[in-house]
C-alpha positions as CSV (number, residue, x, y, z in Angstrom):
1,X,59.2,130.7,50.7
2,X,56.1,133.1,51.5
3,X,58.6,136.4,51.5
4,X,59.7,135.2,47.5
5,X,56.7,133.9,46.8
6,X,55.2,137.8,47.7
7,X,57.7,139.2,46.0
8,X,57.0,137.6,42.6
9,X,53.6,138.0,42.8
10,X,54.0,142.0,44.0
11,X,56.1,141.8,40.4
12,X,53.8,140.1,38.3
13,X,50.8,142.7,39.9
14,X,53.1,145.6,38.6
15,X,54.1,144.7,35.4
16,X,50.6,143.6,34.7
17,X,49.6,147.1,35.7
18,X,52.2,148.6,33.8
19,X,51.3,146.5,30.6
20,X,47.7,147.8,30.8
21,X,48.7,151.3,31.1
22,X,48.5,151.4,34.8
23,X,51.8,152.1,36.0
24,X,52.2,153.0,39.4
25,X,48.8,151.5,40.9
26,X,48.8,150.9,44.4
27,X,47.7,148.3,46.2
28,X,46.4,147.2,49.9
29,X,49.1,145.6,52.2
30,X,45.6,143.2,52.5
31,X,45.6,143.2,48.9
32,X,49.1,142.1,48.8
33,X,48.4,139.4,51.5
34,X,45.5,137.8,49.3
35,X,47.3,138.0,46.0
36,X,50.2,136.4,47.9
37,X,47.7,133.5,49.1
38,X,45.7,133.4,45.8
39,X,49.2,132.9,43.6
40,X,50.5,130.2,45.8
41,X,46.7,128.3,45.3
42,X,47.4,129.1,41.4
43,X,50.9,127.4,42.0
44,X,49.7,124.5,43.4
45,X,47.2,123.7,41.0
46,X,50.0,124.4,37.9
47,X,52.1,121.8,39.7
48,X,48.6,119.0,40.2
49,X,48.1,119.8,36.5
50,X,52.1,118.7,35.9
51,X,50.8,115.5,37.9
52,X,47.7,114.8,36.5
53,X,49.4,115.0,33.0
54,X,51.9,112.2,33.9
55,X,52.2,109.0,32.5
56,X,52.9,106.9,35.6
57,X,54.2,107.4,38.9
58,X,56.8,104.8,39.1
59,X,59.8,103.4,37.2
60,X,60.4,104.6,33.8
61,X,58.5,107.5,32.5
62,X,58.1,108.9,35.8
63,X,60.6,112.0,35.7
64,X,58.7,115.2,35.2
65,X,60.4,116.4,32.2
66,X,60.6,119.9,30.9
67,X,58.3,118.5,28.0
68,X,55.7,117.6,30.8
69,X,56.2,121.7,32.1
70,X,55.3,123.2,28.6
71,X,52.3,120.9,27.8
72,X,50.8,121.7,31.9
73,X,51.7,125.2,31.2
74,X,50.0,125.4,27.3
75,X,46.9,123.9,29.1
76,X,46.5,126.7,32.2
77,X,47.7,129.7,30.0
78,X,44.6,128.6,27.7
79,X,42.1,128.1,30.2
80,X,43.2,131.5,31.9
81,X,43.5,133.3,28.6
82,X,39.3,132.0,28.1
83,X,38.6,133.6,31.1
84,X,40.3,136.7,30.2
85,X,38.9,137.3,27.0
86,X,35.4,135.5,27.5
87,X,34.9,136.0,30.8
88,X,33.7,133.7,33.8
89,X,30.4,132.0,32.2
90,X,29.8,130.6,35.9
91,X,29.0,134.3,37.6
């Protein structure tokens, strides 16, 4: 799990990069490790999020639906898109 999780994070650090004009920026194999750590943390709180944002957690209406996927997801790509274009107000 850790060797694919690296590997989509080592992706989603290039094509970022790429994206913002940066193509072909290198990174630390420490850098790697922590972005490897950091993504699976982000993971885990996308799938609490899913959790949080469920109905019950028995009997009927407790299948995580693809519904319940787009509405966690709509709610952490807006909170990280704040962040990204206000900045953290906390620091």
């Amino acid at each position: 799990m850790v060797k694919q999780t690296r590997k989509y994070i080592e992706k989603g650090i290039r094509d970022a990069a790429e994206e913002a004009g940066n193509k072909g920026r290198s990174m630390t194999y420490e850098a790697m490790g922590r972005a490897t750590t950091k993504g699976g943390e982000l993971l885990k709180l996308f799938c609490t999020l899913i959790e949080s944002n469920m109905p019950c957690s028995r009997g009927e209406g407790s299948r995580i639906l693809t519904s319940h996927i787009e509405v966690a997801f709509k709610q952490m790509e807006s909170a990280m898109l704040r962040v990204l274009h206000f900045g953290d107000e906390e620091e």
